[in-house]
C-alpha positions as CSV (number, residue, x, y, z in Angstrom):
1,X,99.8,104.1,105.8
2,X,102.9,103.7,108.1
3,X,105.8,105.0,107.1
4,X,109.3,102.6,106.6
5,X,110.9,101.7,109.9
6,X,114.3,103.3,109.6
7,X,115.7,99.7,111.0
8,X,114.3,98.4,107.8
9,X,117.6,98.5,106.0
10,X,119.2,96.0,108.2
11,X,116.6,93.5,106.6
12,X,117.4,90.8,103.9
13,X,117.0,92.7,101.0
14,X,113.5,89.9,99.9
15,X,112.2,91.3,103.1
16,X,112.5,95.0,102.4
17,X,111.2,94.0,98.9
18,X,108.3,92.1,100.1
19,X,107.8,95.2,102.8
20,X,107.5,97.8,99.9
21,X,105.2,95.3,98.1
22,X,102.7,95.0,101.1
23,X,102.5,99.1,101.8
24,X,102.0,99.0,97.8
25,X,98.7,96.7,98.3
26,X,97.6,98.3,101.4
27,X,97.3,101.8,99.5
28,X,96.1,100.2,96.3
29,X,93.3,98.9,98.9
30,X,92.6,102.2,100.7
31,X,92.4,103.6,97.6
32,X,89.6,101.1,95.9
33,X,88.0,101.5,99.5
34,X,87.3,105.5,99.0
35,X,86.5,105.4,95.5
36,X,84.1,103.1,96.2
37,X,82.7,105.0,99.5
38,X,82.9,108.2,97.1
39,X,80.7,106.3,94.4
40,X,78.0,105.3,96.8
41,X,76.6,109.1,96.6
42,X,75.9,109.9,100.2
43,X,73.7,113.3,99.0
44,X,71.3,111.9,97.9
45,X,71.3,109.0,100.0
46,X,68.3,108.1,102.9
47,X,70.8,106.5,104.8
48,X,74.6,107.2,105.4
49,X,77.3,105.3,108.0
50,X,80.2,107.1,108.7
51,X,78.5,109.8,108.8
52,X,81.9,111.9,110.2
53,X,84.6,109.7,108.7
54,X,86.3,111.6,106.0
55,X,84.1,109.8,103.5
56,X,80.7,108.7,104.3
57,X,79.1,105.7,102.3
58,X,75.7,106.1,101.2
59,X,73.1,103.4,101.5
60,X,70.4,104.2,98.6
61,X,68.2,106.3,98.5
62,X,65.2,103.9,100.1
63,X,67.8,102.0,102.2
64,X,66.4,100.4,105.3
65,X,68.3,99.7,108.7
66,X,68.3,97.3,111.4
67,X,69.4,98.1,114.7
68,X,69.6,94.4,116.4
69,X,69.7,94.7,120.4
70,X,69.3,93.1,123.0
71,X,65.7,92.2,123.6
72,X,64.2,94.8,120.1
73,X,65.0,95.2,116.3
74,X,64.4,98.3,115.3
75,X,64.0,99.2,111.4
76,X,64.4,102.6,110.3
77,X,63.5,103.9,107.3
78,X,62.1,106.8,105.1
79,X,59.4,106.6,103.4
80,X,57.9,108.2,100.0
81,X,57.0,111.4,101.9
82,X,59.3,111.7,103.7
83,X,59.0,110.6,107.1
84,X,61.1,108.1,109.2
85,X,59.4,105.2,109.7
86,X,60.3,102.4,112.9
87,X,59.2,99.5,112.9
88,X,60.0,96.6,115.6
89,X,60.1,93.0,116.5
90,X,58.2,93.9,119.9
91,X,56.2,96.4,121.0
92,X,58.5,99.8,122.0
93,X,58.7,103.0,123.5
94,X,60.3,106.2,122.2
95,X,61.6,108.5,124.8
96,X,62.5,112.1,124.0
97,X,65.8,112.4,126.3
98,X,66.4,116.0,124.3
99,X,64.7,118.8,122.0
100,X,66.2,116.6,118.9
101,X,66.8,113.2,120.5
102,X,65.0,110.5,121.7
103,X,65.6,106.8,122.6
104,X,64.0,103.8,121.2
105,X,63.8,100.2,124.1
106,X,61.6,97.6,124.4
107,X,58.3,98.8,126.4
108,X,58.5,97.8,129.7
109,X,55.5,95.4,130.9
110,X,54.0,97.4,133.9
């Protein structure tokens, strides 16, 4: 949250009023927002966004994603036993681009 604008004072004194009342909502707001982030249970989540915001919200435990691009949507998810499964709108390739990283696009029709 901003702090008050030391020019503030100079304002009608409903302005300043309204001005304390909106910084009063915006942290009532943030505050809903990380309880509710917090009660999401990213642990023992399968899926997490924000993974490296201060408070990452968990999707469920058999939460499934869709990546919508361009020409491919991907679905990720986990399955029973563990394993990620991907499943698309078209047929893909995966890529490795690195020992832990690889890249998912639309096969290419050669």
């Amino acid at each position: 949250m901003t702090a008050p604008d030391p020019r503030e004072a100079r304002l009608p004194r409903w302005v300043q009023d309204k001005l304390v009342s909106l910084r009063r909502r915006v942290a009532d707001a943030e505050a809903e927002r990380d309880a509710a982030r917090l009660a999401t249970d990213p642990e023992a989540s399968s899926a997490v966004l924000d993974q490296y915001a201060d408070i990452p919200i968990g999707l469920g435990r058999h939460a499934r994603v869709t990546f919508k691009l361009a020409d491919l949507n991907v679905t990720i998810y986990r399955d029973d036993w563990g394993a990620l499964q991907v499943m698309g709108n078209q047929p893909f390739a995966v890529h490795p681009s690195a020992s832990n990283t690889v890249e998912i696009a639309p096969r290419s029709s050669e």
